[in-house]
BALO-918893 format. One record per residue (C-alpha): residue number from 1; residue in three letters; x, y, z. Coordinates in steps of 0.05 Angstrom, whole numbers, m for minus. Each point is the difference from the previous one (the first is absolute). Layout:
<recs>
rec n NUM	res ALA	c1 X	c2 Y	c3 Z
...
</recs>
This chain:
<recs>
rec n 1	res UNK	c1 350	c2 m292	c3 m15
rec n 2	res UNK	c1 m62	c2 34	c3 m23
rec n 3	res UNK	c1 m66	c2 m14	c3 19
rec n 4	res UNK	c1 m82	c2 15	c3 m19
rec n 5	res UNK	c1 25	c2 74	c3 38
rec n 6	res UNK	c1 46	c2 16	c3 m49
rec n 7	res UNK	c1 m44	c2 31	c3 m57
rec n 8	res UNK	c1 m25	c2 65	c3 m7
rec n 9	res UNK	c1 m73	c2 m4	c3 16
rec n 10	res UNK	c1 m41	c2 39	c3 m18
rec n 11	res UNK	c1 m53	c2 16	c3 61
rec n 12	res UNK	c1 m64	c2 0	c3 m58
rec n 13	res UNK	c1 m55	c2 47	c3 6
rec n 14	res UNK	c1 m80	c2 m24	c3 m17
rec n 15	res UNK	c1 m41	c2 49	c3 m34
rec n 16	res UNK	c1 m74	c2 1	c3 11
rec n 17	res UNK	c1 m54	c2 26	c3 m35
rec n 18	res UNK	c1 m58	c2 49	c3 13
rec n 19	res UNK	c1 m35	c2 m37	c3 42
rec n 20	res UNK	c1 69	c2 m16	c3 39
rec n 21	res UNK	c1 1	c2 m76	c3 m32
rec n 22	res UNK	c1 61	c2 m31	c3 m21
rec n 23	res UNK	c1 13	c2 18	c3 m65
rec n 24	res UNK	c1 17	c2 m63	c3 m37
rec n 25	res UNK	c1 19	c2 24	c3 m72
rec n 26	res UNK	c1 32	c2 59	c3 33
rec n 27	res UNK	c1 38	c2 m41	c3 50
rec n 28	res UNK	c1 17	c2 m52	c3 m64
rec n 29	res UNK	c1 34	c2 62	c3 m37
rec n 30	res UNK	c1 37	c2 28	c3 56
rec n 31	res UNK	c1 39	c2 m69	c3 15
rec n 32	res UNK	c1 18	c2 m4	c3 m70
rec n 33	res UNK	c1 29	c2 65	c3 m4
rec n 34	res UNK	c1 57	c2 m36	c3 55
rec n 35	res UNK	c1 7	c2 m69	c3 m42
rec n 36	res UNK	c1 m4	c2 31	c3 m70
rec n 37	res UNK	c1 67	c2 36	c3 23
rec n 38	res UNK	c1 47	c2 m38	c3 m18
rec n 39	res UNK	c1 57	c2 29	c3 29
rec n 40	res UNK	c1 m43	c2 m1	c3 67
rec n 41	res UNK	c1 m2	c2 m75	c3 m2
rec n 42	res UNK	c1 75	c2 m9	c3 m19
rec n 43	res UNK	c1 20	c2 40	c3 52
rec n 44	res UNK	c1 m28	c2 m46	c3 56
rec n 45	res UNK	c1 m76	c2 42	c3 7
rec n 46	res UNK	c1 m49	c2 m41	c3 36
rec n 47	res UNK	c1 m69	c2 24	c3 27
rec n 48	res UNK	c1 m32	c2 0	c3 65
rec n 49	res UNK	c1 m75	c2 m6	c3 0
rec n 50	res UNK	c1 m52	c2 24	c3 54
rec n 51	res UNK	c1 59	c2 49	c3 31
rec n 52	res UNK	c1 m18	c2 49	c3 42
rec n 53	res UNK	c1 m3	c2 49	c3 m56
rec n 54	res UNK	c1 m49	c2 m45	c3 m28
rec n 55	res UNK	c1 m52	c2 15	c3 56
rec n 56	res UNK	c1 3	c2 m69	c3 24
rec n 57	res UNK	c1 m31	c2 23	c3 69
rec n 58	res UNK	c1 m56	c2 17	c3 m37
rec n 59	res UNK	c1 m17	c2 m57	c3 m34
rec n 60	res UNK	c1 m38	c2 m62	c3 4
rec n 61	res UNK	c1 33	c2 m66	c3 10
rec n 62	res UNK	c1 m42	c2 m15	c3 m72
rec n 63	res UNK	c1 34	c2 49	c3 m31
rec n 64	res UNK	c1 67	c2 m3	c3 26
rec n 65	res UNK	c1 m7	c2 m72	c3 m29
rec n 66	res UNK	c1 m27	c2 23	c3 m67
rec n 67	res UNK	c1 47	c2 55	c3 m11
rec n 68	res UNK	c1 57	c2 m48	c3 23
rec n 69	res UNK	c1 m37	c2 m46	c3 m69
rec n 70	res UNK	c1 7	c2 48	c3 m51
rec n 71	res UNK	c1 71	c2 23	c3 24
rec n 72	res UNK	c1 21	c2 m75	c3 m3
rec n 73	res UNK	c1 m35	c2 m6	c3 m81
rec n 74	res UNK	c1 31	c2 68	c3 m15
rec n 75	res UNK	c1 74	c2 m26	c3 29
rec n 76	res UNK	c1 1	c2 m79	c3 m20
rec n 77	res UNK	c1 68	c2 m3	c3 19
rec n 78	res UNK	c1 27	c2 57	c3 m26
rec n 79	res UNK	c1 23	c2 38	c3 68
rec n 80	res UNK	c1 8	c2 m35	c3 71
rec n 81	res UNK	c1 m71	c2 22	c3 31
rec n 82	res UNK	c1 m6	c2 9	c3 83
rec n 83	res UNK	c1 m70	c2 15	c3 24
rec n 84	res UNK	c1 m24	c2 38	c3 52
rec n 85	res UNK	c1 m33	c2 m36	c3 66
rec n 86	res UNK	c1 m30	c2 50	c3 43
rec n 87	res UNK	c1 m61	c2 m9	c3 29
rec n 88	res UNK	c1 m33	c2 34	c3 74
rec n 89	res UNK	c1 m3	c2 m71	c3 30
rec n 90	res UNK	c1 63	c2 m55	c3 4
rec n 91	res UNK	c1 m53	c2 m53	c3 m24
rec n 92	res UNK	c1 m17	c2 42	c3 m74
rec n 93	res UNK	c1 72	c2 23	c3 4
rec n 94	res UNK	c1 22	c2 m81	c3 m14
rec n 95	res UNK	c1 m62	c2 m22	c3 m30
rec n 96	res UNK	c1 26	c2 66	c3 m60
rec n 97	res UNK	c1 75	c2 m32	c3 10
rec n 98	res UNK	c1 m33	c2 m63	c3 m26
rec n 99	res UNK	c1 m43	c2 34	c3 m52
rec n 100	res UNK	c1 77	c2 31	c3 m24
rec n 101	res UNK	c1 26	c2 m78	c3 10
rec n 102	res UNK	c1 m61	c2 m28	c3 m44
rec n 103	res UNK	c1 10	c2 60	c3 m54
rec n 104	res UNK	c1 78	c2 m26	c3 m4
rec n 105	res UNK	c1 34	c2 58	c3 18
rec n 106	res UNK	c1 80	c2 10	c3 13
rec n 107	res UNK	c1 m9	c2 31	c3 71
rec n 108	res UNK	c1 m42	c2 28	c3 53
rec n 109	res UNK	c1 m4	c2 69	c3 24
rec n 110	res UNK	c1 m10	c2 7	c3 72
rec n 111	res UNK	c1 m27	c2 63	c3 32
rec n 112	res UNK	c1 m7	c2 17	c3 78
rec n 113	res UNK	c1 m83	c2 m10	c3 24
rec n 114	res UNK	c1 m38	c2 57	c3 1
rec n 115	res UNK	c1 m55	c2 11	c3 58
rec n 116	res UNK	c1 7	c2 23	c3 70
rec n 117	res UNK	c1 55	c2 60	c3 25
rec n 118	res UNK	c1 38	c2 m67	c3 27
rec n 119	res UNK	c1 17	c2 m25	c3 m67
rec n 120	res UNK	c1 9	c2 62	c3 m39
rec n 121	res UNK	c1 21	c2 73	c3 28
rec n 122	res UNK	c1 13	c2 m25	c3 78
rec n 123	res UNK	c1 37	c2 m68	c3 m26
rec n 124	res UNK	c1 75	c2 m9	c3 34
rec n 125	res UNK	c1 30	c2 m43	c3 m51
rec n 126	res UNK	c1 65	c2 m15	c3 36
rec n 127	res UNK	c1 m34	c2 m27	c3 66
rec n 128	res UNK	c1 m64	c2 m32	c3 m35
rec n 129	res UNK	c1 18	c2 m23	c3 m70
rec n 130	res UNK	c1 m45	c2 m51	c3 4
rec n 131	res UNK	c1 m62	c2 45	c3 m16
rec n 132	res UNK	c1 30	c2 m6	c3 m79
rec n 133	res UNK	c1 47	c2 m63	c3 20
rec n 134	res UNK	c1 m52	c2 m47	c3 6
rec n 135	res UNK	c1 m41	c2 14	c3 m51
rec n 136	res UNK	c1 63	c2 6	c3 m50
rec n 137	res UNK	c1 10	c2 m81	c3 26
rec n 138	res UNK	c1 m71	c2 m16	c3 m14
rec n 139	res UNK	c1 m2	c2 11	c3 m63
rec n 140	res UNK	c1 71	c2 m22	c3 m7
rec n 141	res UNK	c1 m29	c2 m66	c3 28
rec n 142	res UNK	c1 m66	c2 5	c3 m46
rec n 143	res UNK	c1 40	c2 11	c3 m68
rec n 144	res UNK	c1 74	c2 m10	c3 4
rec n 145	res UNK	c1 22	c2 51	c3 m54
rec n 146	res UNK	c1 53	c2 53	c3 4
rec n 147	res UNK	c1 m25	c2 53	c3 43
rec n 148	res UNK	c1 15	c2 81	c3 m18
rec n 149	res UNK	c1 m21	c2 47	c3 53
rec n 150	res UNK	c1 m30	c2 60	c3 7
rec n 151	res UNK	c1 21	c2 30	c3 70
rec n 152	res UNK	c1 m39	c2 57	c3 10
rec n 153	res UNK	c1 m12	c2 17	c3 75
rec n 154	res UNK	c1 6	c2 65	c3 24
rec n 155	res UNK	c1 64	c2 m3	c3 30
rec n 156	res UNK	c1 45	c2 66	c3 37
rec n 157	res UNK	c1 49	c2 26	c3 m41
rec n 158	res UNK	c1 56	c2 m20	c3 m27
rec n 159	res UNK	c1 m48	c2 m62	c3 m22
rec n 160	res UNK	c1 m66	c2 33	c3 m15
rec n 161	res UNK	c1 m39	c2 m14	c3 m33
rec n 162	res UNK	c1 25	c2 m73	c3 m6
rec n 163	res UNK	c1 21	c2 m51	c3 55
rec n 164	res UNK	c1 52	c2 9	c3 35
rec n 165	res UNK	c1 63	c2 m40	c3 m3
rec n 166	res UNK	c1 m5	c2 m43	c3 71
rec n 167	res UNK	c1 m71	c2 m38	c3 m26
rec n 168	res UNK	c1 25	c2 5	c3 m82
rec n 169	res UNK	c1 53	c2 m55	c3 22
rec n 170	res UNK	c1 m40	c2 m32	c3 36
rec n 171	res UNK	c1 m48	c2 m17	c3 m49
rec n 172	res UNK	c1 50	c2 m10	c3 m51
rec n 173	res UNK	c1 45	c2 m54	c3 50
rec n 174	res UNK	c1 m78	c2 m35	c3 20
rec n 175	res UNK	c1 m28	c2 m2	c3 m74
rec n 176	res UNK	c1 52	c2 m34	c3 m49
rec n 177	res UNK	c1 m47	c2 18	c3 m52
rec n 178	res UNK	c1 4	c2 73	c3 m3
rec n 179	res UNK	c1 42	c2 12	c3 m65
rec n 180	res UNK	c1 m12	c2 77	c3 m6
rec n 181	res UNK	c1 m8	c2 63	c3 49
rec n 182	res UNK	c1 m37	c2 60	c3 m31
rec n 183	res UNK	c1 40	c2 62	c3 30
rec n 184	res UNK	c1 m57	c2 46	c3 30
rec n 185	res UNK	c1 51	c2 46	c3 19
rec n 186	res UNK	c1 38	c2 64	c3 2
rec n 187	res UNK	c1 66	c2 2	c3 m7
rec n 188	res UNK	c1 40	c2 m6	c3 66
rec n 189	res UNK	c1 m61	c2 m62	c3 18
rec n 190	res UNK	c1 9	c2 m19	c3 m73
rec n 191	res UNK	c1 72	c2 m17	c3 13
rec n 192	res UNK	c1 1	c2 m28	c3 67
rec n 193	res UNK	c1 m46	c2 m49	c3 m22
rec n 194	res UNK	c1 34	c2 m22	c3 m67
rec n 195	res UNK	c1 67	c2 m3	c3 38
rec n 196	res UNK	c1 m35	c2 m52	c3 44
rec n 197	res UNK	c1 m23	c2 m43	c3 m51
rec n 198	res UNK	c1 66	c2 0	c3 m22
rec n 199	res UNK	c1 21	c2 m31	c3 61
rec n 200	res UNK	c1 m52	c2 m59	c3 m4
rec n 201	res UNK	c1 29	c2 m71	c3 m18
rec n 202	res UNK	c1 m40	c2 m4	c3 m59
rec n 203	res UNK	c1 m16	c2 55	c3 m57
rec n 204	res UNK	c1 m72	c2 35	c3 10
rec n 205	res UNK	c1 m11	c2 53	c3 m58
rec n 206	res UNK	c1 2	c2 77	c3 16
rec n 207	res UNK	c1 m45	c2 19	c3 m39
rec n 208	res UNK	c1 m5	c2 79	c3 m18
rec n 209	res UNK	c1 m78	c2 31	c3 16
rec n 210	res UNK	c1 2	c2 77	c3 m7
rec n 211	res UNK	c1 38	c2 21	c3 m64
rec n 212	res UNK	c1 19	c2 59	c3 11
rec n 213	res UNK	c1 58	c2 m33	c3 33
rec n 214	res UNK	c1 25	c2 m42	c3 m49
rec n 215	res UNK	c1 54	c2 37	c3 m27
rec n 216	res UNK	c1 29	c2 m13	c3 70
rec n 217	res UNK	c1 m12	c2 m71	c3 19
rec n 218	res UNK	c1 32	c2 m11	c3 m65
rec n 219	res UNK	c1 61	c2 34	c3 16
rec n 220	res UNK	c1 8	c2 m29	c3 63
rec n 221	res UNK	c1 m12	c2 m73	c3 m26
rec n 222	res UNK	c1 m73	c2 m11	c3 40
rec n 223	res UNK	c1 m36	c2 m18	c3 m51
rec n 224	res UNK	c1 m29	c2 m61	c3 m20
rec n 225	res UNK	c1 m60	c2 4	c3 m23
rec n 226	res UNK	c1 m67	c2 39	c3 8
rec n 227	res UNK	c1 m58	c2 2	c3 16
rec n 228	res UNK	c1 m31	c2 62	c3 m24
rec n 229	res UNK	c1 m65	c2 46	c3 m18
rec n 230	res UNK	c1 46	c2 50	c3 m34
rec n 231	res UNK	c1 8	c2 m50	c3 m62
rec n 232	res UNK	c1 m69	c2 8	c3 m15
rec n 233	res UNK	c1 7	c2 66	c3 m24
rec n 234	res UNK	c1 76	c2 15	c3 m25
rec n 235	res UNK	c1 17	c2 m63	c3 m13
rec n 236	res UNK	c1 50	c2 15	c3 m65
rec n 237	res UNK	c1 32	c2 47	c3 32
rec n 238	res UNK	c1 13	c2 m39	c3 63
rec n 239	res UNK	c1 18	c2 m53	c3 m49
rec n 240	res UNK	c1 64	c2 42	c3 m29
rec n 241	res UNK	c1 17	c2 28	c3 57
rec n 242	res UNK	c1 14	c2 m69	c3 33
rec n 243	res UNK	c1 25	c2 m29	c3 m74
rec n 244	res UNK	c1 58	c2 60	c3 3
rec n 245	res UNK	c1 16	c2 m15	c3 75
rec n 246	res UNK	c1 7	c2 m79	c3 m21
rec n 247	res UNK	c1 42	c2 29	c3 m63
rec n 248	res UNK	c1 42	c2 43	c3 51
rec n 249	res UNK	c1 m8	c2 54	c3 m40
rec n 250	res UNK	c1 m6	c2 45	c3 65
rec n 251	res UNK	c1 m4	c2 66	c3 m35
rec n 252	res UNK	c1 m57	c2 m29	c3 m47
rec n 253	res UNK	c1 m45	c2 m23	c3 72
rec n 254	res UNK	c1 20	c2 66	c3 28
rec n 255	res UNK	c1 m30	c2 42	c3 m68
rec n 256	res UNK	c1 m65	c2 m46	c3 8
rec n 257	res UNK	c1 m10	c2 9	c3 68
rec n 258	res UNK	c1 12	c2 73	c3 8
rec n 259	res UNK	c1 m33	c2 16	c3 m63
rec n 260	res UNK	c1 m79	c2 m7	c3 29
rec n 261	res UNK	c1 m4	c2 m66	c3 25
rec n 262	res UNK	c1 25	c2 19	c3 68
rec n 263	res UNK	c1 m45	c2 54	c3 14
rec n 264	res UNK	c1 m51	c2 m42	c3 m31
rec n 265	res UNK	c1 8	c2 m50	c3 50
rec n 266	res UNK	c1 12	c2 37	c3 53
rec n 267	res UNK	c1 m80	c2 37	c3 m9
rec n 268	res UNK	c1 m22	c2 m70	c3 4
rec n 269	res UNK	c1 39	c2 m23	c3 61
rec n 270	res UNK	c1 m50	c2 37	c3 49
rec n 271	res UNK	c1 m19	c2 m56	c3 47
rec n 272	res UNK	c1 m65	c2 30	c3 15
rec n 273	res UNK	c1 m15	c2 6	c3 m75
rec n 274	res UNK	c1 40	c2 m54	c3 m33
rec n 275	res UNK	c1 m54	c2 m61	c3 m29
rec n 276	res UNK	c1 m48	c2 68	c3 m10
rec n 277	res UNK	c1 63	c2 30	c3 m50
rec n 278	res UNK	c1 18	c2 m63	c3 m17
rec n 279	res UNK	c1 m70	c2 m11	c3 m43
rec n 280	res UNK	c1 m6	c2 77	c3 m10
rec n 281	res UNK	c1 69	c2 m5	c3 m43
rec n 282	res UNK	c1 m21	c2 m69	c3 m29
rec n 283	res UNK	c1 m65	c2 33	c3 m31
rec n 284	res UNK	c1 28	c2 58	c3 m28
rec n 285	res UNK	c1 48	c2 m46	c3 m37
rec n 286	res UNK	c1 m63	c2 m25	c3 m36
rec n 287	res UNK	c1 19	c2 m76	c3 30
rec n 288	res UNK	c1 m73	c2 m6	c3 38
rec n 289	res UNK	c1 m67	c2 38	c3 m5
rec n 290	res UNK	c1 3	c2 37	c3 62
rec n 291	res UNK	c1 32	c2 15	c3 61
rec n 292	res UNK	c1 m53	c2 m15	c3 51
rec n 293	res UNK	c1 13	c2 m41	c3 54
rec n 294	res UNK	c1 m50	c2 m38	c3 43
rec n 295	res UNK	c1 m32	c2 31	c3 57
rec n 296	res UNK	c1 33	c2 27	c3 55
rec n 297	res UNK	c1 57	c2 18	c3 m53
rec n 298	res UNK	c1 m7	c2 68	c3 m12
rec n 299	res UNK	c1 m8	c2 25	c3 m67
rec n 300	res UNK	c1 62	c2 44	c3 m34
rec n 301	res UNK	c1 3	c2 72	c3 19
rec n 302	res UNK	c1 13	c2 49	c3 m63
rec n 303	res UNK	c1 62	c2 27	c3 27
rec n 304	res UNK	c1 27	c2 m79	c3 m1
rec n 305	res UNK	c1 m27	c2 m13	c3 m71
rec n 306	res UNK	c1 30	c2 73	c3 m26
rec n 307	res UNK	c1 73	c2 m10	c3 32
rec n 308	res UNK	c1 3	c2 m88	c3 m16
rec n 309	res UNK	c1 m24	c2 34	c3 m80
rec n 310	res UNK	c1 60	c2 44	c3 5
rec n 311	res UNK	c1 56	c2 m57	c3 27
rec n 312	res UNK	c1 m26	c2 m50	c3 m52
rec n 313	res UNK	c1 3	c2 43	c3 m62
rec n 314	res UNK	c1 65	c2 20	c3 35
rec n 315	res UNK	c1 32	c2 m72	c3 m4
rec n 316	res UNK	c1 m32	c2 m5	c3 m66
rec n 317	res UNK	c1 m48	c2 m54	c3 18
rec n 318	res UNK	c1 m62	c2 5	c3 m47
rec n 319	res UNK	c1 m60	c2 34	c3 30
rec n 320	res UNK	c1 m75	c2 9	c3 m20
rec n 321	res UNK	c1 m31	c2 54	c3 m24
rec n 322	res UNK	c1 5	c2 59	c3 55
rec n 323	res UNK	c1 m78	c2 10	c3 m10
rec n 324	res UNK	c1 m15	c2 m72	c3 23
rec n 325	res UNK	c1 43	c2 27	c3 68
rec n 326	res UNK	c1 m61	c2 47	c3 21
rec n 327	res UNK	c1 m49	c2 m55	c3 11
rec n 328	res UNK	c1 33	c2 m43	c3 59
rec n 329	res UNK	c1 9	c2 43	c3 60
</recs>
């Protein structure tokens, strides 16, 4: 049985403008470029607004609501929609879960509260789940929607830098709404996790995060769905890749993936640089105006623009022109 998880969402970037406002035209544009693909749409594409690649930390609960409007015009129906819900308090946090509710969205996306060491870096999620637990049920309480998570926190190894698999269950077994897990995770943690959600009496999508490990997941049948920044910048490619795995045409998703999408992917996947890449790549596809990110995102360095220039033309992704490439860093 499939489920609101089972799509491949795209995790949607916002682009701003010079005076680091939401760029509404911009933003329009970039949303169509998803539902104007057709084959996108047919092959079960959906698109997650206010993301964490869509600097939802730094934004207003205004303007999480207003970009969460023009996403839902821009959509009408056309893809399932799940919103993001994060806010620094629990109260904002459901009071933005009802904005989502309101805006009639498909799903929720739940994130882990930011704030003090005891929530975020210092947080044991196997012996405290409740820190994320409870707010998870308050807004499962506020909304009642199918819930996709985002469980990011800081975790040891084999798990990092998602949660680990003790307090993953747990939330999964207390919340009968969560229809989707976003895998935050490297392999071996990626793995462990899937394999327990496997194990659950009731299907919860795995749903694929960093790329650059999809050629995998595919192969090894944990995959899905998404939910993704990397479709914001390579989305065709990504699109035949996964179109000759579906085909079985193994030697065609090999050819793709170890002809530049890989390595493309794989430049991206720094964990430290990811949403910062993520926009960098987006930008030099000519999809948005710029790459800059809100404050304290750091801005691109040249070295990251150069080498992402490269990969792109690589894959043979369109790209602007390399003049336009001095003028970000």
């Amino acid at each position: 049985m499939t489920s609101v998880g089972d799509h491949l969402y795209v995790a949607a970037l916002l682009p701003f403008d010079r005076q680091m406002k939401i760029d509404e035209k911009a933003y329009r544009r970039f949303l169509r470029h998803f539902l104007d693909n057709e084959r996108f749409v047919r092959m079960g594409g959906g698109l997650c607004i206010n993301p964490e690649a869509g600097e939802i930390f730094y934004l207003t609960r205004q303007e999480k609501r207003r970009v969460l409007e023009i996403a839902m015009e821009e959509i009408n129906g056309k893809v399932p929609v799940i919103a993001g819900t994060w806010a620094i308090t629990t109260d904002e946090t459901v009071e933005t879960a009802r904005d989502c509710k309101a805006l009639g969205v498909d799903g929720i996306f739940v994130t882990p509260p930011g704030g003090a060491q005891d929530v975020t870096s210092c947080w044991d999620a196997d012996n405290y789940p409740e820190i994320w637990l409870d707010q998870i049920i308050a807004q499962d309480r506020a909304v009642d929607l199918p819930i996709v998570t985002h469980p990011v926190g800081g975790a040891k190894p084999p798990f990092y830098p998602g949660l680990p698999l003790q307090a993953t269950l747990r939330i999964c077994n207390e919340v009968k709404n969560v229809v989707g897990w976003k895998m935050t995770y490297m392999y071996d943690g990626f793995m462990l996790i899937a394999n327990g959600l496997r194990g659950l009496d009731r299907h919860v999508a795995v749903m694929g995060a960093l790329a650059s490990r999809f050629h995998e997941y595919k192969a090894n049948g944990t995959f899905d769905g998404t939910l993704s920044g990397f479709w914001n910048f390579a989305l065709d490619p990504m699109l035949d890749h996964l179109e000759a795995w579906d085909r079985k045409d193994i030697d065609k998703a090999r050819e793709i993936w170890l002809g530049g999408l890989s390595q493309l992917h794989s430049y991206v996947a720094d964990m430290g640089r990811l949403h910062i890449r993520y926009k960098t790549a987006t930008w030099l596809c000519g999809l948005i105006p710029s790459p800059f990110m809100r404050a304290p995102m750091p801005k691109p360095q040249q070295h990251e623009i150069d080498t992402l220039y490269r990969l792109l033309k690589n894959v043979g992704l369109p790209v602007i022109d390399i003049k336009e490439t001095r003028l970000a860093a």
